[in-house]
C-alpha positions as CSV (number, residue, x, y, z in Angstrom):
1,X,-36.0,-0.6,-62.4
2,X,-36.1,1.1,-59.5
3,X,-37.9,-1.2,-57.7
4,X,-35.7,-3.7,-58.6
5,X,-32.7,-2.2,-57.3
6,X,-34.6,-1.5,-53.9
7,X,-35.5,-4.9,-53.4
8,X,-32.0,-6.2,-53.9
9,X,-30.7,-3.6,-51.8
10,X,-32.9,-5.3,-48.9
11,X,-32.0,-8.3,-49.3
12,X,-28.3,-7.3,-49.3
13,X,-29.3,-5.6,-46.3
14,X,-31.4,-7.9,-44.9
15,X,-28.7,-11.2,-45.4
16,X,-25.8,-8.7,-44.4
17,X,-27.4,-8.9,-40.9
18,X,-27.3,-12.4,-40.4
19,X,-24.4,-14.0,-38.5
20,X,-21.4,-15.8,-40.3
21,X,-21.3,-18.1,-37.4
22,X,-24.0,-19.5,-35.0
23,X,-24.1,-18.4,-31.7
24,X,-24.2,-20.1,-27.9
25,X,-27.4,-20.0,-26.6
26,X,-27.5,-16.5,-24.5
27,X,-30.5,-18.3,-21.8
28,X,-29.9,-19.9,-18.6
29,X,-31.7,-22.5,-16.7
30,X,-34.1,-21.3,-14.5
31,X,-35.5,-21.5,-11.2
32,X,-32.1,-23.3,-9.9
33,X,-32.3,-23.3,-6.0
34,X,-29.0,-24.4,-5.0
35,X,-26.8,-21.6,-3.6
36,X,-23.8,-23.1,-5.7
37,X,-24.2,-25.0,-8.8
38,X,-22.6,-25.6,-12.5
39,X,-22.8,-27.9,-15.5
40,X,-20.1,-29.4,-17.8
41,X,-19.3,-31.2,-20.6
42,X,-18.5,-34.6,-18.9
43,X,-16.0,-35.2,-21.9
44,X,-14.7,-31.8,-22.3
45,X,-14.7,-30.3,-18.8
46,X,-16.9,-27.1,-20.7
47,X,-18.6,-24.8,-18.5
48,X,-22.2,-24.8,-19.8
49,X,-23.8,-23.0,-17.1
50,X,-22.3,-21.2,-12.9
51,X,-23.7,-20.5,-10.5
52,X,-21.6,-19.0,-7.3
53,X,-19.4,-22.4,-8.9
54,X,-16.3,-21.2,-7.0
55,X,-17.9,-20.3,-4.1
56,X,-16.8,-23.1,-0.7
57,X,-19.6,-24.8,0.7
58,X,-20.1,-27.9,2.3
59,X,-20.7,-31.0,0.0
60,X,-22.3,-33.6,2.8
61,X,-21.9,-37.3,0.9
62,X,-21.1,-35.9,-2.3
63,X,-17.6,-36.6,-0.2
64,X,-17.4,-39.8,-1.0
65,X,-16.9,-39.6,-5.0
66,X,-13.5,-38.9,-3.8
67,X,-13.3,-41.8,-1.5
68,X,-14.9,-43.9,-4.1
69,X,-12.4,-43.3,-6.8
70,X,-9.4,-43.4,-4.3
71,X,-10.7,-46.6,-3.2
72,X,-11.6,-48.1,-6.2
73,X,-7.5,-47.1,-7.6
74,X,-5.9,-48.4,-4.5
75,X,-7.7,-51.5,-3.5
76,X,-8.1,-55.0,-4.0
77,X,-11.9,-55.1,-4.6
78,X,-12.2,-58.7,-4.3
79,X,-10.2,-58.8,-1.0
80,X,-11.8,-58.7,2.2
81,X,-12.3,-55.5,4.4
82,X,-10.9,-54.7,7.8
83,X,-13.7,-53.4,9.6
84,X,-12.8,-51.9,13.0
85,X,-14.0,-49.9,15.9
86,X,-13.9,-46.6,14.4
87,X,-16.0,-47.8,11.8
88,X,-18.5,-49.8,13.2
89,X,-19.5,-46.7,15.3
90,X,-19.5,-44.2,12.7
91,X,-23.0,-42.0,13.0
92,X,-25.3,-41.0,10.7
93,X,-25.8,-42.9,7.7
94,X,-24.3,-47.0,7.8
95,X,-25.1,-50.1,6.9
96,X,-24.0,-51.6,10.4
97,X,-20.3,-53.1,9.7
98,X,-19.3,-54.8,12.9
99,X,-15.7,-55.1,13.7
100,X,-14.1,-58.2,12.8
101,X,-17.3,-59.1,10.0
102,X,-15.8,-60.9,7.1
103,X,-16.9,-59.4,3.9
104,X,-15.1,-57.9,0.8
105,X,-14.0,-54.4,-0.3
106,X,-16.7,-54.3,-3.4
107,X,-19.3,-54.6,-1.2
108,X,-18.4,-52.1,1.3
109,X,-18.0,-50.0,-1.9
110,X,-22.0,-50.8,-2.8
111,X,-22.5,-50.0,0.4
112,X,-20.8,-46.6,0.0
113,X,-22.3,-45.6,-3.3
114,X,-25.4,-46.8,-2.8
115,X,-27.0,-46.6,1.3
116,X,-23.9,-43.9,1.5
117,X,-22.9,-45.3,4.5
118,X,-20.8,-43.1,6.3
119,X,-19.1,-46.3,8.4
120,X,-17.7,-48.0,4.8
121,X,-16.3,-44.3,3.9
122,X,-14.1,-45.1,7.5
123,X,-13.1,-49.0,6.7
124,X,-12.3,-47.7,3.2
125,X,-9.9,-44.4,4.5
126,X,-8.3,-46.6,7.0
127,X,-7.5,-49.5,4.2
128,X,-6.0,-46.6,2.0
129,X,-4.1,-44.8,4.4
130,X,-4.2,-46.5,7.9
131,X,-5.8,-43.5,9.6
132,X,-8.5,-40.7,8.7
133,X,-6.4,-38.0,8.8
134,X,-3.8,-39.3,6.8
135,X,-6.4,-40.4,3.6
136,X,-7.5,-36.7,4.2
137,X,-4.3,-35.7,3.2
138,X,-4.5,-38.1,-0.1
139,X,-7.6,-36.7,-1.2
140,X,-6.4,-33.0,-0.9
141,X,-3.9,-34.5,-3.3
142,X,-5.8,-35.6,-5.7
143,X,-7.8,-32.9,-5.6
144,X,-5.4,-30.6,-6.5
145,X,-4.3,-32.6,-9.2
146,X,-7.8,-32.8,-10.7
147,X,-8.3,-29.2,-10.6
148,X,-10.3,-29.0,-8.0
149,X,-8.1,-26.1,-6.0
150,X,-10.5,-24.4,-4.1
151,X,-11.0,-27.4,-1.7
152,X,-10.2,-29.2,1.7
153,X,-11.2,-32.3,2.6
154,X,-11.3,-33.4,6.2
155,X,-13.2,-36.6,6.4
156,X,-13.7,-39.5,4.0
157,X,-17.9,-39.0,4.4
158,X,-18.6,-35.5,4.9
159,X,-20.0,-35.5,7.9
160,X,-20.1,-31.8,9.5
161,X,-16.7,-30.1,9.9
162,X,-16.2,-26.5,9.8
163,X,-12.8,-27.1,7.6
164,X,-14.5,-29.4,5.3
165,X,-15.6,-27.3,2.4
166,X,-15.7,-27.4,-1.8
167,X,-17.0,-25.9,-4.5
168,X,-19.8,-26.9,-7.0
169,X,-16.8,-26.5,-9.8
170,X,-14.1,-28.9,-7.9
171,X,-16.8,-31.0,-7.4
172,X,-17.9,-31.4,-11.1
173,X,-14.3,-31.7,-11.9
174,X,-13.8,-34.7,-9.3
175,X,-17.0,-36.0,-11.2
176,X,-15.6,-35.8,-14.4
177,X,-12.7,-37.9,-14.0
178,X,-14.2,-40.5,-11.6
179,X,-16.8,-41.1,-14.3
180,X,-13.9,-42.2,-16.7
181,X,-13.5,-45.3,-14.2
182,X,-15.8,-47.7,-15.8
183,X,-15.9,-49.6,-12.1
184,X,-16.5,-46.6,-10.6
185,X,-20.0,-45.7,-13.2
186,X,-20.7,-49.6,-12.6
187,X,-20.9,-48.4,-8.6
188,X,-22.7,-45.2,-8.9
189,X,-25.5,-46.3,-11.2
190,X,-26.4,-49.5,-9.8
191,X,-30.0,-49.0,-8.0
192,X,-30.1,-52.4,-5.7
193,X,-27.7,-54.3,-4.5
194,X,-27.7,-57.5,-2.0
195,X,-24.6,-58.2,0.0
196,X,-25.2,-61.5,1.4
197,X,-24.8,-62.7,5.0
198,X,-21.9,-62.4,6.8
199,X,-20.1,-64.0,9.8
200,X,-21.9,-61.4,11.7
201,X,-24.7,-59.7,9.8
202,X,-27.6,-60.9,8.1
203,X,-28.5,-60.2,4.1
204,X,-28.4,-56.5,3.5
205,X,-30.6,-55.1,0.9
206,X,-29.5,-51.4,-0.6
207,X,-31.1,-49.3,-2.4
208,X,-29.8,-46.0,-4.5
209,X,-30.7,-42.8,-2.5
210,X,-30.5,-41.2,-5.8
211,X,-33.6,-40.7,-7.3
212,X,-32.7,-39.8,-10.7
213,X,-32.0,-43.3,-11.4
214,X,-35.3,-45.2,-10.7
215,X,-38.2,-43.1,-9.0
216,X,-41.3,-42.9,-11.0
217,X,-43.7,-42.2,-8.0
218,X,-42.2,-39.0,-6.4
219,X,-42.5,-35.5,-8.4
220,X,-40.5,-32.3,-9.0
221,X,-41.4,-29.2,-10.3
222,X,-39.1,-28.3,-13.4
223,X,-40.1,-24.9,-15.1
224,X,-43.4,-25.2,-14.0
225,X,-43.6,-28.3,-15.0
226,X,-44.5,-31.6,-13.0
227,X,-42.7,-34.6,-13.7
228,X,-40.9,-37.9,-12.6
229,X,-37.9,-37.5,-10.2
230,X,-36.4,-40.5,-12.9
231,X,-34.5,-39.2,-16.0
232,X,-33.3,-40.2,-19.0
233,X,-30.4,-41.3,-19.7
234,X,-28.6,-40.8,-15.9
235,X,-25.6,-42.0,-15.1
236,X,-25.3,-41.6,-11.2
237,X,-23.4,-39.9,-9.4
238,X,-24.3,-39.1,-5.6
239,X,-26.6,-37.7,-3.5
240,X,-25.5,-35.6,-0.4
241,X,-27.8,-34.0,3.1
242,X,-26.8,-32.6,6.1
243,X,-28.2,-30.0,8.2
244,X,-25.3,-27.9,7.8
245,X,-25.0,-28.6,3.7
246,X,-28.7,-28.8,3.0
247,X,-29.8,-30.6,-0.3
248,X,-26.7,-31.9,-2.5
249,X,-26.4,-33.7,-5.9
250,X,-23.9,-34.5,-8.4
251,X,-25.5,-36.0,-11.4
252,X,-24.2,-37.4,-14.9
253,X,-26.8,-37.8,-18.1
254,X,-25.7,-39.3,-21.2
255,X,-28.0,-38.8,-24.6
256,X,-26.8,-39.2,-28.2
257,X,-23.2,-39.1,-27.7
258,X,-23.4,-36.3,-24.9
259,X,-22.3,-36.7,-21.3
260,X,-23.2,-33.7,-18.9
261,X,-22.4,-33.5,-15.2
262,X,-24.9,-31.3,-13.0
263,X,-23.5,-30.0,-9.4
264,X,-26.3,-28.4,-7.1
265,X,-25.4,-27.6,-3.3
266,X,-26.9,-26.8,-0.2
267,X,-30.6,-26.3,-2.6
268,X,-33.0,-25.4,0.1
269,X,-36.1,-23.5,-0.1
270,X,-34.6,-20.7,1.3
271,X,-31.7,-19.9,-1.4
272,X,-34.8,-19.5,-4.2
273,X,-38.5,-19.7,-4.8
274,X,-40.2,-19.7,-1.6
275,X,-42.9,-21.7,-3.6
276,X,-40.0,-24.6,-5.1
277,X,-41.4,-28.0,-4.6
278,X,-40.0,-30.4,-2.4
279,X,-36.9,-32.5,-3.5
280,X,-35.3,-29.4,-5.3
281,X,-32.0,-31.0,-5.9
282,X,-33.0,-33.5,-8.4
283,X,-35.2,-30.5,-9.7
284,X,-32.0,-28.4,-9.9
285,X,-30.1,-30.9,-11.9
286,X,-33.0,-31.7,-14.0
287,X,-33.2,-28.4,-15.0
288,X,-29.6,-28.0,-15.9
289,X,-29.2,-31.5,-17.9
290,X,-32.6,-30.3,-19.7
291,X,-31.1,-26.8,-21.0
292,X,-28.0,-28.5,-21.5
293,X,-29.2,-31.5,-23.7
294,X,-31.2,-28.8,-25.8
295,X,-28.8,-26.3,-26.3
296,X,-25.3,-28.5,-26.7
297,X,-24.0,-31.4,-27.6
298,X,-20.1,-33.0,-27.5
299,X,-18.9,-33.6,-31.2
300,X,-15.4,-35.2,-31.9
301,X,-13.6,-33.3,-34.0
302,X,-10.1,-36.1,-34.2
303,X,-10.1,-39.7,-34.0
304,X,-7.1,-40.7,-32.5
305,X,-4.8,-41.6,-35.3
306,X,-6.2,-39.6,-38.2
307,X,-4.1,-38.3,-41.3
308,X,-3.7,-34.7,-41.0
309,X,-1.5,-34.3,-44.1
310,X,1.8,-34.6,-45.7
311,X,4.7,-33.2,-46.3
312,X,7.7,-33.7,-48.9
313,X,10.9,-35.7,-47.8
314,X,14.5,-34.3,-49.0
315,X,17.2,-36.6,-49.4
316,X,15.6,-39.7,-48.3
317,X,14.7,-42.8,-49.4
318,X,11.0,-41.6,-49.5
319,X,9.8,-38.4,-50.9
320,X,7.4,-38.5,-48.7
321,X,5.5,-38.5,-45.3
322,X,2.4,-38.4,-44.0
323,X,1.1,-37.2,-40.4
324,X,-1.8,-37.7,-38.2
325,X,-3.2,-37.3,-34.3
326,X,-2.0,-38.9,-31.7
327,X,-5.4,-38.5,-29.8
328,X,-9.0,-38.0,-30.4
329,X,-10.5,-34.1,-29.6
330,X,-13.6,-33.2,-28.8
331,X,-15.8,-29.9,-28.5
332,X,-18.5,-28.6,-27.0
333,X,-20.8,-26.6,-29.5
334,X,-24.1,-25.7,-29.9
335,X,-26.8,-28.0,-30.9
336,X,-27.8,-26.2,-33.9
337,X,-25.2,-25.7,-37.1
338,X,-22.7,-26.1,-34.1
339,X,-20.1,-27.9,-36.5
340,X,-19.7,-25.2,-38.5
341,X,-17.7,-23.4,-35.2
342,X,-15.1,-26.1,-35.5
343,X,-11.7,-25.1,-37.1
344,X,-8.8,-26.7,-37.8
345,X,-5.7,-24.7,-38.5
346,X,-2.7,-26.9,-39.7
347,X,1.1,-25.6,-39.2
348,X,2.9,-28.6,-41.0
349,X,6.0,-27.4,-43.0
350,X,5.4,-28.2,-46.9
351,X,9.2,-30.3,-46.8
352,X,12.0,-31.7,-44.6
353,X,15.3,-33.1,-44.6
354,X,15.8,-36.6,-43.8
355,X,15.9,-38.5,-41.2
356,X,13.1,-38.4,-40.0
357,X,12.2,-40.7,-37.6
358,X,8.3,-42.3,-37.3
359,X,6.5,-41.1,-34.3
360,X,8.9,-37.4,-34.4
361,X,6.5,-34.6,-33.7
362,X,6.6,-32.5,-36.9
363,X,4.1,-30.2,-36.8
364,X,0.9,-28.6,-35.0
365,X,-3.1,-28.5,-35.4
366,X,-5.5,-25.7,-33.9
367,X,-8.4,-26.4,-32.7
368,X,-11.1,-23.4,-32.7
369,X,-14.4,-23.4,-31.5
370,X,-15.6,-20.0,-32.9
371,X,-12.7,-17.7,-32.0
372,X,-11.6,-19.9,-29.0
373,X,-9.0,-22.1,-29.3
374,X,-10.2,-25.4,-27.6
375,X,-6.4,-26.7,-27.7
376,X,-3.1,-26.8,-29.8
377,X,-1.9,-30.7,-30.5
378,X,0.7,-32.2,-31.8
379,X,0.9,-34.0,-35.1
380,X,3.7,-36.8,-35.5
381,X,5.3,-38.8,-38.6
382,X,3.1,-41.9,-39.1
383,X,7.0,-43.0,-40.8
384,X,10.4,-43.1,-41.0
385,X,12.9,-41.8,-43.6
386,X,16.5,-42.3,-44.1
387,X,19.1,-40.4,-45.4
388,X,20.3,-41.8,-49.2
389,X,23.5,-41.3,-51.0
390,X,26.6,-38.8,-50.6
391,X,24.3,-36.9,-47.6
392,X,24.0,-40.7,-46.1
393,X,27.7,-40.8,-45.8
394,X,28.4,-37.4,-44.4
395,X,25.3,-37.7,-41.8
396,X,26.9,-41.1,-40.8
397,X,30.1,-39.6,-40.0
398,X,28.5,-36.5,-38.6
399,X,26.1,-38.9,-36.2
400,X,28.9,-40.6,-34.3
401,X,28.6,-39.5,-31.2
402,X,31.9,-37.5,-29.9
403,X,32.3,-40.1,-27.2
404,X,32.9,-42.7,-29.9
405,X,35.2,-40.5,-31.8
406,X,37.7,-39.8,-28.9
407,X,37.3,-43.7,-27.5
408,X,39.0,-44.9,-30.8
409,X,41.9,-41.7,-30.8
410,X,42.8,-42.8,-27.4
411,X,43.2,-46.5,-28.9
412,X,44.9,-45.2,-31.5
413,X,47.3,-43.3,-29.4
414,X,47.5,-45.6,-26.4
415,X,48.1,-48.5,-29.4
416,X,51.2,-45.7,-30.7
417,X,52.8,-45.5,-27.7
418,X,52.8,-49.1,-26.8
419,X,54.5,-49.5,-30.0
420,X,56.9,-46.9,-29.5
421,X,57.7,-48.0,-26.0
422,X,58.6,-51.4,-27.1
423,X,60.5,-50.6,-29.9
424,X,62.2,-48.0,-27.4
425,X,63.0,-51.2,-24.9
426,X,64.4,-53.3,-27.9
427,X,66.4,-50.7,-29.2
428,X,68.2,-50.3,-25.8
429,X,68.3,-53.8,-25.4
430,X,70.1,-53.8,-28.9
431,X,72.2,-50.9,-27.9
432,X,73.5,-52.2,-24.8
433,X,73.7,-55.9,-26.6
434,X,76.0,-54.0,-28.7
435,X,78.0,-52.0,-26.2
436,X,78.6,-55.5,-24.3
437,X,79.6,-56.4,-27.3
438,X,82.4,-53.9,-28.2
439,X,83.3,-53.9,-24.7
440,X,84.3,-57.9,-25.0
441,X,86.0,-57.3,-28.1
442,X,88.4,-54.5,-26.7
443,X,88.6,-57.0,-23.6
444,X,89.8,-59.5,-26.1
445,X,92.1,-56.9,-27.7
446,X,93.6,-56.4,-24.8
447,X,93.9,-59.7,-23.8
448,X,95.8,-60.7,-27.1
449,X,98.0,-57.8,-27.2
450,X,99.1,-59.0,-23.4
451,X,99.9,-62.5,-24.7
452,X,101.5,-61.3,-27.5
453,X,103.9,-59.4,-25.3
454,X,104.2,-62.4,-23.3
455,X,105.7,-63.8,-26.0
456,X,108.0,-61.6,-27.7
457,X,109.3,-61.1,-23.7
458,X,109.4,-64.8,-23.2
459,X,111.7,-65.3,-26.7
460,X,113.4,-62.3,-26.0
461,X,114.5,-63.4,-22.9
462,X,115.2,-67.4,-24.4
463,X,117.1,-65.5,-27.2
464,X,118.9,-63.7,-24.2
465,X,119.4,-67.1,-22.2
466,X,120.8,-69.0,-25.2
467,X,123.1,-65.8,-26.1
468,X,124.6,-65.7,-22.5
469,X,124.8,-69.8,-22.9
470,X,126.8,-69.1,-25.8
471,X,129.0,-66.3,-24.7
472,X,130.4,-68.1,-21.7
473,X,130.7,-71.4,-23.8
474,X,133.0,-69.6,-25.8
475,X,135.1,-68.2,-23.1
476,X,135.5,-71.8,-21.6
């Protein structure tokens, strides 16, 4: 018996000890050379690994992401470029556009992603904004509304400035949302491309200067292990070199549903292992997308659209709703029992009053990865419900609008007084119709009672006449 209860006791130990929850993986990648560096969740914008991230260094062609994107939003990629003299003798990387060559806006784009020509990231800034300076001022923009806050850009190709500086973290970020361009991941994982001859120019044949996306010859060293530059699943994004910058790369991966972007900067010998093989960017990034890919993965925890519940109706002409997502989430867990992180915590009230219109926001879901809340959304009527009965009548009234109320009292009064002044006009019409009136009978009056004494005078004075006639008759 006592035995018994010692073994239970460890074992009520032993699986008190073991976490509720898994865990994120508590390694790092190693041997990463680059003095700044970082991966994400290309779909979540998760930090899955820093490295001085926030830290301003110069990007070299890593640059023209930004001018890619900007271009691709704000051009006509089918109409033709204006190449002039700025551009044609832009140093450093080109593809030789002469001023006044005839040829189109995607293939000075190809040129850009591709040879990263630093004379097609001119012809494309002066397009945009008519001068250098003044696309330098549009991507500062749009870098600030990206996130990416801890930047200036100065030029449209990254050619050396002193004032032309980012960070491994705004870069990753500018990264993240060019890659939701499907033109621009067309661009920035195409290996070979042939721009035909020109008016000036004959065929040009590029080639990808990242290595990632086709070279099987050259090797890196990746945790002591020698391998293929090439890598599975890559996506792009762009190489960068100068003296200045050293070794740059910005590269995407995509594997079962995962999408990871890799930043390393200015990854020379110097910033790590003295004994790092050559080419220590891509060996950088490979490292990163390799930890990445086997420690996390992107789940979706909404579709957009999905029921999220219902709730009960009063006086309607439903007794009930339901509600769902407006948009689809997604998380970034860990690759082993990395679902069971994922919460969802619901605030939908159990009943409202009608109306209720469809589409009205009516409650909230909580999204938890472990104890961090990934985001709070809204969740919206998927119907509509109208008021029914006795509470139908009083909302109707209730729902006029004021405006409409006080429209039809001033009718109504306006309509009164109308009235009231016409009936005022005809009654003094009437009343002064009636005082002509009496006034023309007294006239009359008067006028009678003169020709009546008219009368009586004029017989008075005949009966006088014919008395005096007879009085002196008599005497005769």
């Amino acid at each position: 018996m006592k035995k018994i209860v010692t073994v239970l006791l460890m074992l009520v130990l032993f699986f008190g000890f073991v976490p509720e929850e898994p865990v994120f993986a508590a390694d790092e990648p190693s041997n990463i050379v680059g003095a700044g560096a970082i991966l994400i969740d290309a779909t979540t914008g998760e930090v899955l690994y820093e490295k001085n991230a926030h830290t301003q260094m110069y990007p070299a062609s890593c640059t023209k992401i930004l001018t890619g994107i900007l271009a691709i939003e704000n051009l006509d990629l089918s109409a033709p470029a204006v190449i002039d003299a700025e551009a044609s003798f832009t140093e450093g990387s080109r593809v030789y556009l002469l001023e006044g060559e005839e040829i189109t806006v995607e293939e000075v784009l190809y040129a850009l992603f591709l040879e990263s020509a630093n004379d097609a990231a001119i012809c494309l800034a002066k397009m945009i904004s008519g001068s250098v300076e003044e696309f330098a001022v549009l991507m500062n923009q749009k870098a600030r509304e990206l996130g990416a806050l801890n930047s200036n850009f100065v030029t449209p190709n990254g050619l050396p400035n002193d004032d032309h500086k980012t960070t491994a973290y705004d870069l990753a970020m500018i990264a993240k949302y060019a890659m939701q361009n499907e033109t621009f991941r067309k661009f920035c994982s195409t290996y070979q491309y042939t721009i035909p001859a020109t008016n000036l120019q004959d065929t040009r044949y590029l080639y990808n200067t990242n290595r990632l996306l086709y070279d099987t010859q050259h090797k890196v060293t990746v945790n002591g292990e020698v391998r293929p530059c090439k890598y599975e699943g890559i996506t792009g994004i762009k190489t960068g070199y100068t003296n200045a910058a050293g070794n740059c790369l910005v590269a995407g991966a995509q594997r079962e549903g995962t999408e990871l972007i890799a930043v390393t900067l200015h990854s020379n010998y110097e910033n790590g292992d003295p004994n790092a093989a050559p080419r220590s960017q891509y060996a950088d990034c490979i490292s990163m997308l390799d930890w990445g890919f086997a420690h996390y993965k992107t789940v979706q925890v909404t579709m957009a659209g999905e029921s999220a519940g219902t709730f009960a109706v009063l006086k309607g002409d439903k007794e009930q709703l339901s509600v769902r997502m407006n948009e689809a989430v997604y998380a970034t867990v860990p690759v082993e029992g990395g679902e069971a992180l994922v919460k969802k915590e619901i605030d939908l009230p159990l009943e409202m009053e009608a109306p209720i219109a469809a589409g009205q926001v009516v409650g909230t879901m909580t999204i938890y990865v472990g104890n961090d809340v990934i985001g709070t959304y809204d969740l919206t009527s998927t119907g509509s419900s109208e008021l029914v009965g006795f509470a139908a009548m009083v909302d109707k009234v209730s729902e006029k609008s004021v405006k409409e109320i006080v429209l039809k009292i001033v009718k109504i009064v306006v309509l009164v007084f109308v009235i009231l002044v016409a009936l005022l006009f005809i009654w003094v019409l009437y009343k002064r119709h009636q005082i002509k009136k009496r006034k023309l009978r007294r006239q009359m009056l008067r006028e009678q009672e003169r020709l009546a004494r008219e009368r009586a005078e004029r017989a008075r004075m005949q009966t006088w006449t014919t008395w005096d006639e007879d009085f002196r008759d008599s005497r005769h």
